[in-house]
C-alpha positions in Angstrom: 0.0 0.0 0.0 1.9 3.1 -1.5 0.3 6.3 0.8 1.2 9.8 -0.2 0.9 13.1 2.3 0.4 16.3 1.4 0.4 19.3 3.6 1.6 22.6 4.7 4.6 22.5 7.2 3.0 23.3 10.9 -0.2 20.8 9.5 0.9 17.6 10.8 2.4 16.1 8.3 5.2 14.4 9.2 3.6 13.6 12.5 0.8 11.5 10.5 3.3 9.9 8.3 5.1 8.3 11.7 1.3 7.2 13.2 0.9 5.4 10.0 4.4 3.4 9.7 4.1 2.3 13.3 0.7 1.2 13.0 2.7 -0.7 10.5 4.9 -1.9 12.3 2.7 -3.0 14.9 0.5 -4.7 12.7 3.6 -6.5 11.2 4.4 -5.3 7.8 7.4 -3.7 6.5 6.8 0.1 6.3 9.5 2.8 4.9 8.8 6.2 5.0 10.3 9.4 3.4 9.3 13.1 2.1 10.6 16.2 0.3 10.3 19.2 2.5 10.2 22.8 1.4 10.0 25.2 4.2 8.3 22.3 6.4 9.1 24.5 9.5 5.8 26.5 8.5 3.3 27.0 5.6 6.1 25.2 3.4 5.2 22.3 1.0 6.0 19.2 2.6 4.7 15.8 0.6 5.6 12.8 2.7 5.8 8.9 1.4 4.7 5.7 3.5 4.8 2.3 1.8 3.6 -0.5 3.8 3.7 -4.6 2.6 5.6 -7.4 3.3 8.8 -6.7 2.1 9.5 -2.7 1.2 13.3 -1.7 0.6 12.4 1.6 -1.3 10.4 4.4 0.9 9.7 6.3 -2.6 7.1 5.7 -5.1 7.0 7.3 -8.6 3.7 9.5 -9.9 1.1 7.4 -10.7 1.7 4.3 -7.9 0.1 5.8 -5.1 -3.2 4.1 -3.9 -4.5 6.6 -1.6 -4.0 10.6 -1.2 -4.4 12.3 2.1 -4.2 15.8 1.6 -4.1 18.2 4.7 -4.3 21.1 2.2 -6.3 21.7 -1.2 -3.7 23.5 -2.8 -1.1 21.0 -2.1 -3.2 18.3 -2.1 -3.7 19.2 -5.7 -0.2 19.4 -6.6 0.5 15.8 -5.2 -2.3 14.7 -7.5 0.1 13.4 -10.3 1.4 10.8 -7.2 -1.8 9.2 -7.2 -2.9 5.8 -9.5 -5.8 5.9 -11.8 -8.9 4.7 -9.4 -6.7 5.7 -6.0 -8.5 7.5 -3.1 -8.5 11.1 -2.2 -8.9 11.9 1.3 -8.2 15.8 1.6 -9.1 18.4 4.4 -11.4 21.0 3.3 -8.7 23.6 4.6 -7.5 26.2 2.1 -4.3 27.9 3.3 -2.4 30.1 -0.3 0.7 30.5 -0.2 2.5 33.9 0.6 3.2 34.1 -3.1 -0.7 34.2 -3.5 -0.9 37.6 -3.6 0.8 38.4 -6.7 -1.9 36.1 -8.3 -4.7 38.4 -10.2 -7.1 35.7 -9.5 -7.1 34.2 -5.7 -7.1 30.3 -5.3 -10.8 29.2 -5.8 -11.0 25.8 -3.3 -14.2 24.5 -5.0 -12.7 24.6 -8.6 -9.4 22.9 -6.6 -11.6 19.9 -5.4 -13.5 20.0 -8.7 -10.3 19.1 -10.4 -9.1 16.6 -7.9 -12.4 15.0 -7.9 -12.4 14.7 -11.9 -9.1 13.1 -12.1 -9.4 11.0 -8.7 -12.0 9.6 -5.9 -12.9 11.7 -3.6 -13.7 12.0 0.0 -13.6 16.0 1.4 -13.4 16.0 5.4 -14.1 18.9 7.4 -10.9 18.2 9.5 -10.3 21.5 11.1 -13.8 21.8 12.0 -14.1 18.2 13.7 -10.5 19.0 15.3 -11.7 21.8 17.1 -15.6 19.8 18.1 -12.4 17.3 19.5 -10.8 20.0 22.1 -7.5 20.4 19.6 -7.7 22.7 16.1 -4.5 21.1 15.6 -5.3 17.2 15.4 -7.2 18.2 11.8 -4.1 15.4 10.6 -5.3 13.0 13.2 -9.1 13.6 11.2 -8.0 12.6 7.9 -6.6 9.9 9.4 -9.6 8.4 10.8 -11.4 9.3 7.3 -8.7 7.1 5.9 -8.6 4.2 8.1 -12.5 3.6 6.9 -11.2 3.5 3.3 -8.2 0.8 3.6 -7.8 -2.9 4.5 -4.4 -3.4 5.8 -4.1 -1.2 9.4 -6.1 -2.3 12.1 -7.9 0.7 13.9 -6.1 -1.4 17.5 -2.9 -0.8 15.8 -3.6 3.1 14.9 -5.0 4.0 18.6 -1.5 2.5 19.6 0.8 4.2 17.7 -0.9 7.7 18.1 -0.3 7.2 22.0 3.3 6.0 20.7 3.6 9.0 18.9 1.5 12.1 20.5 2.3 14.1 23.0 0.8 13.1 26.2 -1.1 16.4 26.8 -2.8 15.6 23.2 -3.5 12.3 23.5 -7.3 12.2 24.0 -8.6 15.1 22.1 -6.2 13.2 19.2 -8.1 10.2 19.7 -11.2 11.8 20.0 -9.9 13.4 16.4 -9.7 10.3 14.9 -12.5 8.6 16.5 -14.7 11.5 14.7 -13.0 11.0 11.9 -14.2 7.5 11.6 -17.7 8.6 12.3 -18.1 11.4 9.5 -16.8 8.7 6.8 -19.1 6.1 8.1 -21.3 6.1 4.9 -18.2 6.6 2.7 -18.1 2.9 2.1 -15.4 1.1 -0.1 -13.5 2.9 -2.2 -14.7 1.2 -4.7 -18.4 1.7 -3.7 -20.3 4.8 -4.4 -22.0 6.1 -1.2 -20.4 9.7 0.3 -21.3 11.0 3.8 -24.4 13.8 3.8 -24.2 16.7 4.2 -23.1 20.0 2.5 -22.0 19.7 -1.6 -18.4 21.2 -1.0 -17.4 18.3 1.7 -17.8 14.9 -0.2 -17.6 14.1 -3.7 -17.4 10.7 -4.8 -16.6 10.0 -8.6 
């Protein structure tokens, strides 16, 4: 299972990439992990590689051999979107954040024509991670969100394995409004079925779009 991450350094990135190799790990696959940072101290691009299977030697992946897409970010979301294999999964946060550069642009980012273009070239699923973060008691565990949107949507990590390796991986004094993150997660994805399949989750257009 090839997974790429996009986001904006200060998102969470990084932090999701280690959940998800030592769930992994705990599980008992191979896992190797690796990214390409810009400035990933804040607002930088930061794209982030996990493959997890029996035997992995190579934590890269070309474009085009990634089986699911969890994108923090619409912007860079949509950059990664070459990374991703015909039929692979989108899972991206509803969170808009331009680039400083943004303002020499004479036309501002437009999310909804973003998501319409990831949606046309990939499957779908739009979470409201910020907004579930914060209904969890931390704005900040929007990562931990996608997550849980994600871990409805695969077959190979077990959700005992997950809630382990966020309490390996979190800070102490986050631990519970992280799993409380995920946990929501899970429930807003609920009738997101397979990947495959063709039900979304109600609620507002701009949130979930399956294709």
């Amino acid at each position: 299972m090839n997974i790429a991450i996009a986001s904006v350094g200060g998102q969470g990135g990084l932090t999701l990439s280690r959940v998800l190799a030592v769930a992994a790990v705990l599980d008992g696959y191979s896992v190797r992990t690796g990214e390409t940072l810009g400035m990933a101290q804040r607002f930088g691009s930061v794209v982030s590689y996990v493959r997890v299977g029996r035997r992995v030697l190579s934590p890269v992946f070309a474009e085009g051999e990634a089986d699911f897409l969890l994108g923090l970010e619409v912007i860079e979301a949509a950059r990664a979107l070459g990374l991703l294999k015909p039929g692979g999964l989108a899972v991206i946060s509803d969170v808009l954040r331009p680039p400083v550069s943004a303002s020499l642009r004479r036309e501002p980012y437009d999310k909804a024509k973003l998501l319409k273009h990831i949606g046309s070239r990939a499957r779908l699923l739009v979470v409201p991670a910020r907004e579930l973060a914060a209904r969890a008691g931390n704005p900040r565990a929007a990562n931990m969100v996608v997550l849980g949107a994600f871990s409805r949507q695969q077959r190979v990590l077990t959700e005992g394995s997950l809630r382990r390796a966020i309490s390996e991986v979190i800070d102490p004094r986050w631990l519970e409004s992280s799993l409380r993150a995920l946990e929501l997660g899970m429930e807003y994805c609920e009738k997101f079925s397979d990947p495959r399949g063709a039900e979304t989750p109600g609620g507002r257009e701009s949130e979930a779009v399956n294709h």
